[in-house]
C-alpha positions as CSV (number, residue, x, y, z in Angstrom):
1,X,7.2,-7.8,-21.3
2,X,6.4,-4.9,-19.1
3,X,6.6,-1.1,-19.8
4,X,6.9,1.2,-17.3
5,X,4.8,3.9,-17.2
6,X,6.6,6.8,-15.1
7,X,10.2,6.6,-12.9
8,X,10.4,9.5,-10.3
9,X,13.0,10.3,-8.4
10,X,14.7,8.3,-5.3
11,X,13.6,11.1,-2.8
12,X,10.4,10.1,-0.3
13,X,10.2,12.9,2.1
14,X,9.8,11.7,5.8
15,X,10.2,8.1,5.1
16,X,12.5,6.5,7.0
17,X,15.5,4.3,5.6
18,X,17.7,1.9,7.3
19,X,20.9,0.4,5.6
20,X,23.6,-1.7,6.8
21,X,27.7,-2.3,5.3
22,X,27.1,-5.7,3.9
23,X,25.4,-4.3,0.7
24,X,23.8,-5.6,-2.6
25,X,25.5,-7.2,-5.9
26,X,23.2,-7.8,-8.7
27,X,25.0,-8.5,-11.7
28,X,22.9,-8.6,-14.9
29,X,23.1,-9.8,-18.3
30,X,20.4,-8.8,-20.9
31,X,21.1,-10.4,-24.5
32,X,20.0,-7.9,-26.8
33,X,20.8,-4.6,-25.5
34,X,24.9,-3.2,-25.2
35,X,26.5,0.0,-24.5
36,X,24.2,1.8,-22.6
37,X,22.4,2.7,-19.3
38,X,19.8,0.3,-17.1
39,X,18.0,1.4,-14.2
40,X,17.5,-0.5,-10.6
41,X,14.0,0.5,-9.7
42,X,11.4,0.2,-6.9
43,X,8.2,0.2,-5.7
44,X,6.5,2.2,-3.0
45,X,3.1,1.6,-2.8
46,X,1.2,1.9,-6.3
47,X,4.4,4.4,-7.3
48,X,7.6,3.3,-8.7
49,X,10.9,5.1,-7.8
50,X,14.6,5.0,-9.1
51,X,17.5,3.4,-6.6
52,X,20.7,2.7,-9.0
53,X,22.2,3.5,-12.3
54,X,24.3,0.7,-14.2
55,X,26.5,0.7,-17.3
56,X,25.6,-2.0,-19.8
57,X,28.7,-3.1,-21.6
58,X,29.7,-4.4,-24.9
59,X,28.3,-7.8,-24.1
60,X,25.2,-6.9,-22.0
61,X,26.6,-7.2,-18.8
62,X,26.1,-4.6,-15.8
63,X,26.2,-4.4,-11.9
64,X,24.1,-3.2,-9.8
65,X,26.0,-2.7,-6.3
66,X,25.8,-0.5,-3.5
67,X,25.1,-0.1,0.4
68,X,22.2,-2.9,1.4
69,X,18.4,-2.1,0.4
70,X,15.5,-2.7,2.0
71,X,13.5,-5.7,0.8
72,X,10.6,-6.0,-2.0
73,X,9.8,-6.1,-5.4
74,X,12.4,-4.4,-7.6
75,X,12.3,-3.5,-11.3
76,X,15.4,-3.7,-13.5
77,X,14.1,-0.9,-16.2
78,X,15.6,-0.8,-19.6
79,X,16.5,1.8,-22.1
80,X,13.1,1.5,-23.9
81,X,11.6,1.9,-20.7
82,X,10.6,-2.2,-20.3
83,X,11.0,-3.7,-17.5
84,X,11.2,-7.0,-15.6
85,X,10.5,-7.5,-11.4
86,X,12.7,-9.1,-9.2
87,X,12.7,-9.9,-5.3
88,X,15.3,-8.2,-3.0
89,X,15.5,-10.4,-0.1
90,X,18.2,-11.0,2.9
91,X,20.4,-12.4,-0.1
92,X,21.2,-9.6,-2.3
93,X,24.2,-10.8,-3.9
94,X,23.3,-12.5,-7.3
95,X,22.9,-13.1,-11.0
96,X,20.4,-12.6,-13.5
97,X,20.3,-13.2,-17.4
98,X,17.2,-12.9,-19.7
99,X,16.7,-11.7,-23.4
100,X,15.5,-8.1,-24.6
101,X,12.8,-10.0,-27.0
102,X,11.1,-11.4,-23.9
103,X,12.2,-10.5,-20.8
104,X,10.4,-12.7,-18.4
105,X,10.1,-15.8,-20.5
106,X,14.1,-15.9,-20.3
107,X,14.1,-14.6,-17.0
108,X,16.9,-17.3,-15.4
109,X,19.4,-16.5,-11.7
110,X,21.9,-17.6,-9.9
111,X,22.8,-18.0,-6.4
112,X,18.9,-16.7,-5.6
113,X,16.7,-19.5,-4.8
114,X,13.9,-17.5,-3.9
115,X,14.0,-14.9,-7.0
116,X,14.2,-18.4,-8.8
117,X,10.9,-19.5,-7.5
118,X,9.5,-16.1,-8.5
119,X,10.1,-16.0,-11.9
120,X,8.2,-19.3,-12.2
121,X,5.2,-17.7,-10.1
122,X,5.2,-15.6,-12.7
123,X,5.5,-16.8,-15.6
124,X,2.7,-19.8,-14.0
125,X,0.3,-16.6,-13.4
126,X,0.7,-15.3,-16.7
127,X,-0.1,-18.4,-18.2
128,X,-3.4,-19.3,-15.6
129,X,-4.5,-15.4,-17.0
130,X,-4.3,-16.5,-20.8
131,X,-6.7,-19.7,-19.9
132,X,-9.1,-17.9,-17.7
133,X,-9.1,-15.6,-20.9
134,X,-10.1,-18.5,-23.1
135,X,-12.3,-19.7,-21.4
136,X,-14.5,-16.8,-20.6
137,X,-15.0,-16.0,-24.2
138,X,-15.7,-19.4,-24.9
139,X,-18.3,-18.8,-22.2
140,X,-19.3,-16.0,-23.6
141,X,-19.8,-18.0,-26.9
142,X,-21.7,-21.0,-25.7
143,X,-23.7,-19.2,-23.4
144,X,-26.6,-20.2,-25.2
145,X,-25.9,-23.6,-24.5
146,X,-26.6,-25.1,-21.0
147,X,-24.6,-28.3,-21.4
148,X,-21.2,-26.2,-22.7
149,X,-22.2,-23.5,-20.1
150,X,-21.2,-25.9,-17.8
151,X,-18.6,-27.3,-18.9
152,X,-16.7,-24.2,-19.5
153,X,-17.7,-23.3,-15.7
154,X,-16.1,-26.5,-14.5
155,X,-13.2,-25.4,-16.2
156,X,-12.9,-22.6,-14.6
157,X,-13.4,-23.9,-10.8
158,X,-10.8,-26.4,-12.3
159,X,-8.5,-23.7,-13.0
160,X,-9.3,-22.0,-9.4
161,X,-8.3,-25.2,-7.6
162,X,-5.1,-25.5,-9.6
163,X,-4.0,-21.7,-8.7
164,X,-4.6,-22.4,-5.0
165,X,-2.9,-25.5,-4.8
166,X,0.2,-23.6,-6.6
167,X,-0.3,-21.1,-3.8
168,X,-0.4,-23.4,-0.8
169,X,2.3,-25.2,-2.6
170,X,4.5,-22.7,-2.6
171,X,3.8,-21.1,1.1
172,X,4.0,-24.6,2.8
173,X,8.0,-25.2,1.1
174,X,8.6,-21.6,2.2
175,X,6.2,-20.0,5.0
176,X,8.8,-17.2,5.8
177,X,9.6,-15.7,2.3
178,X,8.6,-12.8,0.9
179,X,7.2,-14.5,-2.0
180,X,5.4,-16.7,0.0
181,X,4.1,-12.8,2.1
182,X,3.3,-11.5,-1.3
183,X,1.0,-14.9,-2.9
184,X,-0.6,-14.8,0.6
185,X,-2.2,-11.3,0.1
186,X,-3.7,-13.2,-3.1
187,X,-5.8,-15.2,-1.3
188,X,-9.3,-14.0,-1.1
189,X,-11.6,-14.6,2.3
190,X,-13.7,-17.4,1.7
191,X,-16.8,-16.1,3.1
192,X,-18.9,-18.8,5.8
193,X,-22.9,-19.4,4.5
194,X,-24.7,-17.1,7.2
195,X,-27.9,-18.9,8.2
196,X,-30.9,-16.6,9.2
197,X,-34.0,-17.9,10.7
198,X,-36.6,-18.2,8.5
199,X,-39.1,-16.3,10.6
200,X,-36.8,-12.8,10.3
201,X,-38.1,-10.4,7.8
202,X,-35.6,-8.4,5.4
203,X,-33.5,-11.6,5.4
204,X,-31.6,-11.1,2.5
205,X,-30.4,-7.4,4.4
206,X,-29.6,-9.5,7.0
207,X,-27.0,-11.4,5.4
208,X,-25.7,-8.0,3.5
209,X,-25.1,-6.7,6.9
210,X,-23.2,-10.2,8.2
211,X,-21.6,-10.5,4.9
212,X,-20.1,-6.9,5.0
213,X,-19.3,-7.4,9.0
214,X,-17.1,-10.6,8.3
215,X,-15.4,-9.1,5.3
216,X,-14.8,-5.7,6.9
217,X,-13.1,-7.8,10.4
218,X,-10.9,-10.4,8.2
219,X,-10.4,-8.5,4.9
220,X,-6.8,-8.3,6.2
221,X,-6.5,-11.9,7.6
222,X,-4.0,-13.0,4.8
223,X,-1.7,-9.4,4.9
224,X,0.7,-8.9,7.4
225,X,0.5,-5.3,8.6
226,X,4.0,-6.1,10.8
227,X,5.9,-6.9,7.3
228,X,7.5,-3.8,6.4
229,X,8.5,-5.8,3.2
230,X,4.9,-5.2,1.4
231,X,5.5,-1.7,1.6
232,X,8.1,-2.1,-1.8
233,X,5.4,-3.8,-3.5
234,X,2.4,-2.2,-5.1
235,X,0.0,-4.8,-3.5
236,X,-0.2,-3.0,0.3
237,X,-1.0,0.1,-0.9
238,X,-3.8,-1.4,-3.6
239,X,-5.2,-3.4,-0.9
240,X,-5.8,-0.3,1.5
241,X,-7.4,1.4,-0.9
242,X,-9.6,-1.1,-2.0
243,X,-10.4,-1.6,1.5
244,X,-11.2,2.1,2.5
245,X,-12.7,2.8,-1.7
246,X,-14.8,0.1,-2.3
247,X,-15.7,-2.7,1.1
248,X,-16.6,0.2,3.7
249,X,-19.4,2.6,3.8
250,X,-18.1,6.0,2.5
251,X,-18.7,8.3,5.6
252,X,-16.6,9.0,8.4
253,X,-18.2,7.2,11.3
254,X,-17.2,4.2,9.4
255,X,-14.1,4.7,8.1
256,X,-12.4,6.6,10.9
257,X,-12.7,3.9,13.5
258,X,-11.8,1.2,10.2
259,X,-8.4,3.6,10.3
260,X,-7.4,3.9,13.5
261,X,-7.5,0.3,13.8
262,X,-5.3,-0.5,10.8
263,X,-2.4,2.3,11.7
264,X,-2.8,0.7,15.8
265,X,-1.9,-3.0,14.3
266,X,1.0,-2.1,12.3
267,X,2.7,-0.1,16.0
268,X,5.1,-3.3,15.8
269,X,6.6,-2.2,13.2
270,X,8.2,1.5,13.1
271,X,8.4,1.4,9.1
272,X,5.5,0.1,8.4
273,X,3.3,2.2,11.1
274,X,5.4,5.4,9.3
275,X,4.0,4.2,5.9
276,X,0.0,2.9,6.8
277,X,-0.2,6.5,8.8
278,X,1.7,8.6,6.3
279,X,-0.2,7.1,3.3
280,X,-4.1,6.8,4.8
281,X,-3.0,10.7,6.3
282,X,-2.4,11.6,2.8
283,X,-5.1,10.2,1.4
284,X,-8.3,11.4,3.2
285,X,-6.7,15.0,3.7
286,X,-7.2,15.5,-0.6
287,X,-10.6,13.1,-0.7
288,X,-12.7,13.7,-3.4
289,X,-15.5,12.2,-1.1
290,X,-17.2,14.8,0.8
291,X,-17.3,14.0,4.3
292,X,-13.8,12.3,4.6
293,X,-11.9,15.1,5.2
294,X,-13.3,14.5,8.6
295,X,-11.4,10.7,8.7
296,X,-8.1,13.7,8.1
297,X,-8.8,15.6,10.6
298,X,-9.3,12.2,13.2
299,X,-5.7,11.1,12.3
300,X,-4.4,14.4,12.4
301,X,-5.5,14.8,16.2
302,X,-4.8,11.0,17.3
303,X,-1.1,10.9,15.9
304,X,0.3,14.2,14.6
305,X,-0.5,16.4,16.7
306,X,0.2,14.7,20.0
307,X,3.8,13.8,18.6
308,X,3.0,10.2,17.6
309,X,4.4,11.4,14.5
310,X,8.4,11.2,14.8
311,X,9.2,11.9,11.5
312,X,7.2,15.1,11.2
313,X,9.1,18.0,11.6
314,X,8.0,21.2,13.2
315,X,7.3,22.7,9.9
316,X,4.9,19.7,8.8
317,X,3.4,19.7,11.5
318,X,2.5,23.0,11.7
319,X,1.4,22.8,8.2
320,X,-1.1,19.5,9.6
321,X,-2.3,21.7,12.5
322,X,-3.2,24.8,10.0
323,X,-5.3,22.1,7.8
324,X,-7.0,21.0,10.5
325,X,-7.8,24.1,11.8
326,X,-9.5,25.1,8.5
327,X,-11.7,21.7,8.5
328,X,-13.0,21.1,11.7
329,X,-15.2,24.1,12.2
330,X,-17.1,23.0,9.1
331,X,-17.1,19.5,9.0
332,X,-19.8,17.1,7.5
333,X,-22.6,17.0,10.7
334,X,-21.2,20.0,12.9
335,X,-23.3,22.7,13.7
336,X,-22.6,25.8,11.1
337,X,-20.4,28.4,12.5
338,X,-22.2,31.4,13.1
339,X,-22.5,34.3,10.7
340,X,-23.7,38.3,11.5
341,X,-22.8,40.0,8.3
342,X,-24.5,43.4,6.7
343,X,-26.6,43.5,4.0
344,X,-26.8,45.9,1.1
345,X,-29.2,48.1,3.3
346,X,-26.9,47.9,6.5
347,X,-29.4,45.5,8.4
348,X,-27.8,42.7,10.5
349,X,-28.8,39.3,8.7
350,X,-27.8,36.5,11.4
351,X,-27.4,32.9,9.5
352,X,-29.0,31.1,12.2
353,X,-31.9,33.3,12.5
354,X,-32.9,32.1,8.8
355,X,-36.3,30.2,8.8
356,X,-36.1,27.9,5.6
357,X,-35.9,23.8,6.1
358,X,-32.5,24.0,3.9
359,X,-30.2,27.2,3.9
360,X,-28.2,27.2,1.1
361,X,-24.9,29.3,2.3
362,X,-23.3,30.6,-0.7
363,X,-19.5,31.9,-1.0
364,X,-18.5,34.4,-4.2
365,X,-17.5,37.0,-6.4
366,X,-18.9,39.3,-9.0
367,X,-16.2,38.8,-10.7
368,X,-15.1,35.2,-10.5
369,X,-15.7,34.0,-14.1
370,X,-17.0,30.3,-12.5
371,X,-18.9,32.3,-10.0
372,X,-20.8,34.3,-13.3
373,X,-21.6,30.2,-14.4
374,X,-22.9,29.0,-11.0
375,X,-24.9,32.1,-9.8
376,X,-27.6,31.8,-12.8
377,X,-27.8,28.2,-11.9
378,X,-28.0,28.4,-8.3
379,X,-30.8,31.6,-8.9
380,X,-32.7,29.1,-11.2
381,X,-32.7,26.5,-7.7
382,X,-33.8,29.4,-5.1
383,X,-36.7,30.3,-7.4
384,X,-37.8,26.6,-7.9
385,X,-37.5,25.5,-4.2
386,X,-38.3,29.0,-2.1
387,X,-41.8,28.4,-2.1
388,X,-41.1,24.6,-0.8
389,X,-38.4,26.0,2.3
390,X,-35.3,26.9,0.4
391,X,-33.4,30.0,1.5
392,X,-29.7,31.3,0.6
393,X,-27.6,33.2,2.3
394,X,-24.9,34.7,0.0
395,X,-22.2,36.1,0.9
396,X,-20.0,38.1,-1.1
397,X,-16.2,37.6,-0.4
398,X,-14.4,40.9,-2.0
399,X,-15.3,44.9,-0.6
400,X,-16.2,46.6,-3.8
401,X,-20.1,47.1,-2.7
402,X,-21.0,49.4,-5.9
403,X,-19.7,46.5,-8.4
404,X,-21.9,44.4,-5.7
405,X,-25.4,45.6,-6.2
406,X,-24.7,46.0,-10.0
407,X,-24.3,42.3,-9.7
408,X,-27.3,41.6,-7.4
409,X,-29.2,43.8,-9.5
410,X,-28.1,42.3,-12.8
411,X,-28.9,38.8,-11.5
412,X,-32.2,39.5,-9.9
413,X,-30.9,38.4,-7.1
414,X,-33.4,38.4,-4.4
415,X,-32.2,36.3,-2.1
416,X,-30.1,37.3,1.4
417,X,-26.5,39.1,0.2
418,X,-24.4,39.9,2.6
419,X,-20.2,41.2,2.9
420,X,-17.7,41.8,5.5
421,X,-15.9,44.8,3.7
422,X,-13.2,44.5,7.0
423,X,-13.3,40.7,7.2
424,X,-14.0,40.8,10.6
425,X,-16.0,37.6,10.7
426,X,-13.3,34.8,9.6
427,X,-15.2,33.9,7.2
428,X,-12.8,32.6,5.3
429,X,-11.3,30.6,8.4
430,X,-14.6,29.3,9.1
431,X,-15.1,27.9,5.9
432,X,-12.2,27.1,4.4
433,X,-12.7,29.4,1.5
434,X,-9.4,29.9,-0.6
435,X,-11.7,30.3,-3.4
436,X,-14.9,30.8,-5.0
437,X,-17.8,29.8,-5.9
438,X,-18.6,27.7,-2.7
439,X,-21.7,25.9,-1.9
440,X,-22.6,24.7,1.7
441,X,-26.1,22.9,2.3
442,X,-27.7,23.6,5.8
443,X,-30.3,21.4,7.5
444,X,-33.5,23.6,9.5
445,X,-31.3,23.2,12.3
446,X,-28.3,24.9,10.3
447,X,-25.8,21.9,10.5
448,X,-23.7,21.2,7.7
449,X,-25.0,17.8,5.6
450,X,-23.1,18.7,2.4
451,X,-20.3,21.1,1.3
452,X,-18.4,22.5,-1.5
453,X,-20.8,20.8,-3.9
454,X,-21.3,21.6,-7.8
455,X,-24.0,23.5,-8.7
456,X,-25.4,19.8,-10.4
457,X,-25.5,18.3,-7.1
458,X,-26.9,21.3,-5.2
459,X,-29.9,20.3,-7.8
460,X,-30.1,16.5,-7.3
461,X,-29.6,17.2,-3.5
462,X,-33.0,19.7,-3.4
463,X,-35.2,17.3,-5.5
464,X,-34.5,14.7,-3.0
465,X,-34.9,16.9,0.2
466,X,-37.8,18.6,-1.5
467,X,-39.4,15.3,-2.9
């Protein structure tokens, strides 16, 4: 039995839906639950949203019915907020029945051939999860034993063969399904033995590098990027992310090109090049990862902003072309924009005439209470690596410069402050600053290699420079 964890609202903004008159009929009857509501659910990506209401009567029956839905995995969501999956498919007139006390063990249909088949995937999956189970705790404990070591891992491979035979099974009766579209994205690459001559040196790198090559060009071999159906499952969306969080090399140069190449092969498909752009937009423009909002800004430029976009209206759009203008001047690798700023004795200080072999640029505010935190802690850095080539450039962000030198003063410190009491250098569009504290990193050359950064990393970041 499954519990849902969270139901939002229908509402997608942007997304595109298509309907036609012929419309859905899904009657359902749940022994064990009467007089009440149920709930016709669906997935989008890893989220679940809520399409229809239905009244449960006296004897546990209820319709679904409505205008036609798009196709993919569905949820039928009970009062105590279990639920069970089913497939929405070309045919969406028919019957299910099942039983509160276990919903998918009593799963049965009618008139649905192919939400027949899926019930039995299931319930075949679950039961294939409860061996594996088994048997790796046996493995766990015989491992002592070399003999039972090995039988347990024939068991296993045993198991493996078994699942995949179920799988091509169940693809060669019906290549076309969705079901058949779903258990394909299952399929791992099987990976070819890469020989390397026995001469080249670094040979185990070597086949890293050929390894991560194959499985970064056919890590979507098995997942149709044309299938618009995927996108109301939560597999698409898991299988973007693990491609983009966990195959690739996090930094832009190779995650961009990675991204543009995925969003170009689903252009056959209006829905599903809306979704792949929409979601892989969304997700690098709020990356934790420093460095990707650069993959953002690449999207932005290629399909946003030269109208590729349909579905964006002039206010999104506007809002897309405001982010980007914050990010690009101080992207990851760009030289740092240039800043002439005063210092407390009315001397130009000029960032890029700074002779150090790392700049630290550092945005605040006396009184900022995380900026009261981080200053002592970036002070204690400047005093350990300014004899080794460190130097900081401060700048403080408000106009109050009597509370400022009571703060320098205070803090000891003795490094370069500077202010724009009239803000006339755009700082604050330079840099993105909508708050403080904020640490850049600059190289001798004064281009940016790491930004808003934690006052712990600004530390492990000068022990390795410094090392």
């Amino acid at each position: 039995m499954k519990r849902i964890k969270f139901i939002l609202t229908i509402i997608f903004i942007g997304f595109i839906s298509f309907t036609n008159a012929q419309g859905y009929k899904i009657e359902v009857q749940i022994k064990g639950i009467k007089d009440t509501t149920i709930m016709l659910g669906y997935h989008l990506g890893e989220k679940k949203y809520v399409q229809d209401t239905a009244k449960v009567d006296s004897k546990g029956y209820a319709v679904f019915q409505g205008d036609s839905l798009k196709q993919g995995i569905y949820l039928v969501i009970l009062p105590s907020k279990t639920y069970f999956e089913i497939l929405v498919t070309k045919n969406q007139k028919f019957g299910v029945k099942t039983d509160s006390k276990d919903l998918l063990a009593n799963l049965t249909f009618t008139a649905s051939r192919e939400n027949t088949a899926f019930s039995e995937y299931q319930r075949f999956m679950v039961e294939q999860q409860k061996l594996m189970t088994q048997y790796q705790a046996t493995y766990k404990a015989v491992s002592a034993n070399p003999d039972s070591v090995k039988i347990m891992k024939d068991k296993e491979k045993d198991l493996d063969k078994k699942v995949n035979a179920y799988w091509a099974d169940l693809i060669k009766n019906d290549p076309n399904s969705l079901l058949s579209a779903i258990v394909k994205t299952m399929i791992p690459i099987q990976m070819p033995e890469f020989k390397v001559p026995d001469n080249v040196k670094n040979a185990d790198s070597l086949k890293w590098v050929m390894g991560y090559q194959y499985n970064k060009n056919h890590y979507f071999d098995n997942i149709s990027l044309t299938d618009s159906r995927l996108i109301r499952t939560p597999i698409l969306e898991q299988r973007l992310n693990t491609f983009f969080d966990r195959l690739l090399i996090p930094v832009p140069d190779s995650i961009t090109p990675e991204a543009i190449k995925i969003i170009e092969k689903t252009r056959l498909n209006k829905e599903m090049f809306q979704y792949v752009l929409s979601h892989l937009g969304n997700k690098f423009s709020t990356s934790n990862v420093m460095g990707l909002d650069a993959v953002f800004v690449a999207i932005a430029e290629k399909y946003y902003l030269t109208g590729q976009a349909w579905w964006a209206d002039k206010k999104m759009l506007e809002k897309i072309q405001e982010r980007v203008n914050a990010l690009k001047p101080n992207l990851i690798g760009n030289q740092c924009p240039e800043l002439s700023l005063p210092d407390m004795a009315g001397r130009t200080r000029k960032l890029s005439d700074i002779n150090a072999k790392i700049t630290v640029l550092y945005f605040f505010d006396s009184n900022c209470s995380h900026c009261k935190k981080v200053t002592p802690e970036v002070k204690k850095l400047y005093d350990i690596f300014k004899p080794k080539g460190l130097e900081v450039y401060a700048v403080y962000t408000q106009g109050n410069q009597p509370e400022l030198v009571e703060y320098i003063n205070k803090n000891n410190l003795n490094w370069i402050n500077v202010w724009d009491p009239a803000q006339n250098s755009k700082f604050r569009d330079l840099f993105d600053i909508y708050s403080t504290p904020v640490i850049y990193v600059l190289d001798a050359k004064k281009k940016i290699i790491a930004k808003r950064i934690s006052e712990e990393s600004l530390k492990q970041m000068l022990e390795q420079e410094f090392k």
